[in-house]
TORKE-26582 format. One line per field, with one value per residue (C-alpha): y, z, x; residue in three letters. Coordinates in steps of 0.02 Angstrom, whole numbers. Layout:
BEGIN
v <- (Y  ...)
w <- (Z  ...)
u <- (X  ...)
aa <- (ALA  ...)
end
This chain:
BEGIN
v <- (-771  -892  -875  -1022  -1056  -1184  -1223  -1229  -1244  -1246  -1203  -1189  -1049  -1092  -1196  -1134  -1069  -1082  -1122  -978  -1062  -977  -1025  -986  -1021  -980  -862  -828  -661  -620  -585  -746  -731  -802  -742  -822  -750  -756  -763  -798  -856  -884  -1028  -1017  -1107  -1046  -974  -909  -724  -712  -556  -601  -475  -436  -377  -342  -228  -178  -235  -339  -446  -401  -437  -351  -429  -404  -422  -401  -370  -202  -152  -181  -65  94  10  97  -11  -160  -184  -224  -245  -359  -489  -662  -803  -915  -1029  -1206  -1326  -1491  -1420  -1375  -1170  -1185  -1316  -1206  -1033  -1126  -1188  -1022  -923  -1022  -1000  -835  -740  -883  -899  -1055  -966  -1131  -1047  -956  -901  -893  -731  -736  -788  -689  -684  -566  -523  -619  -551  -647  -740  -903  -895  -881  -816  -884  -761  -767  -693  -760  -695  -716  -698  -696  -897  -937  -861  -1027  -975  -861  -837  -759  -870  -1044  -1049  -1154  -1075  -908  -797  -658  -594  -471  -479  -328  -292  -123  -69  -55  138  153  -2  96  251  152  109  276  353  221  140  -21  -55  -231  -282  -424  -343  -175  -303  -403  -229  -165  -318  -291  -112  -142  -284  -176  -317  -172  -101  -172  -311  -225  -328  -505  -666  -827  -950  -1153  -1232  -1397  -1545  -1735  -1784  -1986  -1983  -2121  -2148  -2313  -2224  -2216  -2088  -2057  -1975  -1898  -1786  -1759  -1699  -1588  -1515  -1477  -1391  -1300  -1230  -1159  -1089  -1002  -915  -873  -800  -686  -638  -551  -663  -785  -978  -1147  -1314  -1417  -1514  -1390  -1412  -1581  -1687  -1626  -1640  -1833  -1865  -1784  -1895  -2050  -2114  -2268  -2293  -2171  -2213  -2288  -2218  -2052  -2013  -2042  -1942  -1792  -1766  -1732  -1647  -1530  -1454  -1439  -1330  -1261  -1191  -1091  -974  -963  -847  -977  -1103  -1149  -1316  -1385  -1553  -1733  -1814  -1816  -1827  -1750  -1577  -1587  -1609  -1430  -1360  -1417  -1346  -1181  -1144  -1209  -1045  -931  -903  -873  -1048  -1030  -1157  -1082  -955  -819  -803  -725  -553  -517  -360  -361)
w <- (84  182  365  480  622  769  869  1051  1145  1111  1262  1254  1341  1316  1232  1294  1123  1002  1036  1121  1080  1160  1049  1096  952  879  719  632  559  409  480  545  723  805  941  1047  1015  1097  1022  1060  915  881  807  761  582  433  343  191  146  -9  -86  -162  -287  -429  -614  -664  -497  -451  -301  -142  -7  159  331  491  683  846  876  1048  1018  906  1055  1170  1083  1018  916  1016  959  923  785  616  419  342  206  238  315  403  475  361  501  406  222  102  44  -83  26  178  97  18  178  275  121  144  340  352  188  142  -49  -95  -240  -375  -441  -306  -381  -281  -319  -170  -14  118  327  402  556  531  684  797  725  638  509  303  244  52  -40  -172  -252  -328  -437  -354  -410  -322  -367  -272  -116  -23  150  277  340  489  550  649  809  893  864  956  776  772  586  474  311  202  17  -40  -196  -238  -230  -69  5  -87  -6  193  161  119  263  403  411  358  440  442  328  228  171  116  31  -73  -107  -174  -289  -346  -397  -468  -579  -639  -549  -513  -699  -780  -922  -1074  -1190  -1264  -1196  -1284  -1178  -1204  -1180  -1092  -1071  -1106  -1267  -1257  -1071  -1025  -1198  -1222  -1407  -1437  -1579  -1531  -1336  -1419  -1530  -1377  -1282  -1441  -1465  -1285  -1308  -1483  -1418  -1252  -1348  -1452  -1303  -1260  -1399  -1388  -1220  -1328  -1294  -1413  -1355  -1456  -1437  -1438  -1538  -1690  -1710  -1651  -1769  -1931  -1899  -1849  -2003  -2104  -2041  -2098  -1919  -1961  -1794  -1634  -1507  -1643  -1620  -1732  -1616  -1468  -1530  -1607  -1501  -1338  -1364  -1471  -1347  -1239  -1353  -1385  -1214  -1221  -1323  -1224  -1089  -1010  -976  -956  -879  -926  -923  -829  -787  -897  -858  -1013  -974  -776  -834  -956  -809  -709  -817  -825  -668  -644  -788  -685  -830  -768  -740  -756  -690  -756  -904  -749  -679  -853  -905  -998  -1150  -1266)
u <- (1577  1492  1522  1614  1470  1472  1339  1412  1237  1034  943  751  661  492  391  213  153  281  475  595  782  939  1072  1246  1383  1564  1563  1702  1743  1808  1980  1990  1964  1824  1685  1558  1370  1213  1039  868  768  579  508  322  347  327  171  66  1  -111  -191  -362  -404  -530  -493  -668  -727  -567  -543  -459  -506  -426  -455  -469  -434  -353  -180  -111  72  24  -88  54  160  63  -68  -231  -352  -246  -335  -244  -303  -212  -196  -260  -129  -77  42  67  62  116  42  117  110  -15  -128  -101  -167  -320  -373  -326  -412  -602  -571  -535  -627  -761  -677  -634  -509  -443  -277  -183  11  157  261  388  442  545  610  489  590  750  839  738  626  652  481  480  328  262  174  31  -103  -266  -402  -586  -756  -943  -976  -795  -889  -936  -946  -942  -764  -721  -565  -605  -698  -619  -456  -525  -527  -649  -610  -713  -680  -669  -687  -590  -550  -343  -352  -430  -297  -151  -215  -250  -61  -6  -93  -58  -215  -132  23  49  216  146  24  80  228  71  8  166  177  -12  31  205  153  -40  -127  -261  -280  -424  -346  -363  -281  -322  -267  -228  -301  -283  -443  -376  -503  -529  -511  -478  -484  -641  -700  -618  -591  -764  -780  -968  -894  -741  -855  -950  -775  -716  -907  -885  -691  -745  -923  -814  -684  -823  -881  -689  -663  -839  -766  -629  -503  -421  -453  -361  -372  -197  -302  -346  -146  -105  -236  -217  -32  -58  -171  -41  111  15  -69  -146  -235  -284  -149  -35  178  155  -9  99  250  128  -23  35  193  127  7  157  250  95  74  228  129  -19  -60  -176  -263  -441  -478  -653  -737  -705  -544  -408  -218  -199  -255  -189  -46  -72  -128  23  154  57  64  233  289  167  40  -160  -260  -452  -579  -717  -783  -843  -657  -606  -642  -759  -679  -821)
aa <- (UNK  UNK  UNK  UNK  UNK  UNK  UNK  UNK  UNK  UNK  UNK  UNK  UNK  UNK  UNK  UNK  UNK  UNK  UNK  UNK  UNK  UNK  UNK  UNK  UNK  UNK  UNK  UNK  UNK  UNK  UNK  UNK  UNK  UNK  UNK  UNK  UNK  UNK  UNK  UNK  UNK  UNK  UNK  UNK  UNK  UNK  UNK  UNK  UNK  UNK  UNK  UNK  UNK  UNK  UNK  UNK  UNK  UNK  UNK  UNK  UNK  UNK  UNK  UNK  UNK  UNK  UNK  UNK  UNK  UNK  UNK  UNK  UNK  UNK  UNK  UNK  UNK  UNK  UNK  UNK  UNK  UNK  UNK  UNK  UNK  UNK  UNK  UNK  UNK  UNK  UNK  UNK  UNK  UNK  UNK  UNK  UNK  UNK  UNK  UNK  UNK  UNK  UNK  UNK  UNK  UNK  UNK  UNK  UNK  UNK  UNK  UNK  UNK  UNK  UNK  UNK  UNK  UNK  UNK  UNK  UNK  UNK  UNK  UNK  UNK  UNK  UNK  UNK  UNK  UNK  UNK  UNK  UNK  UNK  UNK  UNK  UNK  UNK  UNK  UNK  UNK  UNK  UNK  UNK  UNK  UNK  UNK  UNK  UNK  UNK  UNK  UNK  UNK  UNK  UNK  UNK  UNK  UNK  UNK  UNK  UNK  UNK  UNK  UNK  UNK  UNK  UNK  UNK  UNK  UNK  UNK  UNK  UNK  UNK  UNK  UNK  UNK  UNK  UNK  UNK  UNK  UNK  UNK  UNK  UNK  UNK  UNK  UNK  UNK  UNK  UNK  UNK  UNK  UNK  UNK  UNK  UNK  UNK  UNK  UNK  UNK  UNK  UNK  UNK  UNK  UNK  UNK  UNK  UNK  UNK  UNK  UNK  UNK  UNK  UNK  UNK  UNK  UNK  UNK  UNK  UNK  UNK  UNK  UNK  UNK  UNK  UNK  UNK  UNK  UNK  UNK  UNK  UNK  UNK  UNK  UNK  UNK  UNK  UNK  UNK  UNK  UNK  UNK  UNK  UNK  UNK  UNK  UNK  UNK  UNK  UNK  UNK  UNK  UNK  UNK  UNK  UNK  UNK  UNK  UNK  UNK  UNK  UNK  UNK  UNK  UNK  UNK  UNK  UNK  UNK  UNK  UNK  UNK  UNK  UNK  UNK  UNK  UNK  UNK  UNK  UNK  UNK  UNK  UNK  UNK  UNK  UNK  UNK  UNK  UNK  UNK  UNK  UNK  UNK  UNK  UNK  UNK  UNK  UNK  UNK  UNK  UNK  UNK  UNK  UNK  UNK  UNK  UNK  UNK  UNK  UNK  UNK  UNK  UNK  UNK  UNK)
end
């Protein structure tokens, strides 16, 4: 049942920091009979978390800083490890925790996965929090971290493998909500057990894409595809091509010409429905609409993208 509410009067409190509302209004019960409430809510905007962790070493990227309002109330040191984020400021989610990922941690991490969103204090405070995780490796390391200058942020940056996190939470050395909630989710979904079993990852790069159909470059491009899915594949893993499938299908259907309707109807499409049976996808080579697009829809279903042959692990 979805609850009658009118807004009788918006006051503001402050608006120093962030915005302090008084809102009075008329709620309706579900007898029928109305009352008059009063409420103060917080407004800071809304934000990111994201737990950076490691398949191959086990491990998570956390950070640790001051935070005042835990010292005011029984935090000794006001110190607190948590999970990197940030508020989104006019970005969107996934721009915002990129951006608060390099600033904070120094990783500049390429596929970052949302896996929920939730009000972190919804009696008082107005904020949804977005919440991802992202896989990240030694060449992602591009800086230094430690929050912005500028913005006062004194941050260190720790590296701790899940047990010893699982066991800071269990013990009350992490305390902070959003990230015993990330941790949860890495545990619950055996984001910290090594990946033991095969993948089937689409190797997704230019074929036509800036060839102008010369037949010399698109050997070049599938030379480059086959040779990387070779090295896929001696990773343990199981790499194809959409177009292993999609070309002898084309040749087949009597394609007079590259481009030509049955190419159109065929070539694309078919690494589409391809995809559905893939676990991921790696992204290689120049520009190419093509494979964005592959990438696109992967992430859009929540299966792993890869930017590079080092972000995959290695199972042979």
């Amino acid at each position: 049942m979805q609850p009658n509410i009118h807004i009788v009067k918006e006051e503001i409190l402050s608006n120093n920091w962030y915005l302090l509302k008084k809102m009075t209004f008329n709620y309706q019960k579900r007898d029928g009979s109305w009352e008059t409430h009063t409420r103060e809510a917080y407004d800071r905007g809304n934000g990111a978390a994201i737990l950076l962790y490691n398949l191959e070493k086990q491990t998570v990227i956390l950070t640790r800083q001051f935070r005042m309002p835990t010292y005011i109330n029984g935090n000794e040191t006001g110190i607190l490890i948590e999970a990197c984020a940030g508020l989104l400021d006019n970005d969107s989610p996934e721009d915002c925790i990129r951006r608060e990922t390099v600033e904070e941690t120094g990783y500049k991490v390429t596929n970052v996965q949302k896996v929920g969103e939730a009000y972190m204090s919804p009696g008082s405070v107005t904020e949804i929090l977005y919440f991802f995780v992202a896989e990240y490796a030694s060449h992602m390391h591009t800086g230094q971290g430690g929050g912005v200058e500028t913005e006062q942020e004194e941050i260190e940056v720790l590296e701790l493998s899940f047990g010893q996190a699982l066991n800071m939470v269990e013990n009350g050395e992490i305390r902070d909500a959003k990230t015993i909630m990330l941790l949860q989710y890495a545990q619950l979904n055996g984001l910290y057990q090594p990946m033991s079993k095969p993948q089937h990852i689409l190797i997704a790069g230019p074929y036509r894409s800036n060839t102008g159909d010369d037949p010399v470059l698109i050997r070049n491009n599938m030379r480059l595809m086959n040779e990387t899915a070779l090295q896929v594949y001696q990773m343990g893993h199981m790499p194809v091509l959409g177009e292993w499938y999609a070309l002898p299908l084309i040749e087949t259907c009597g394609s007079q010409r590259m481009g030509d309707e049955i190419f159109e109807r065929i070539f694309h499409p078919s690494s589409v429905r391809l995809l559905s049976h893939c676990d991921a996808v790696l992204r290689i080579g120049g520009p190419s609409n093509g494979a964005d697009e592959m990438v696109k829809t992967a992430a859009a279903t929540g299966k792993r993208i890869y930017y590079d042959l080092a972000e995959i692990p290695v199972l042979c």
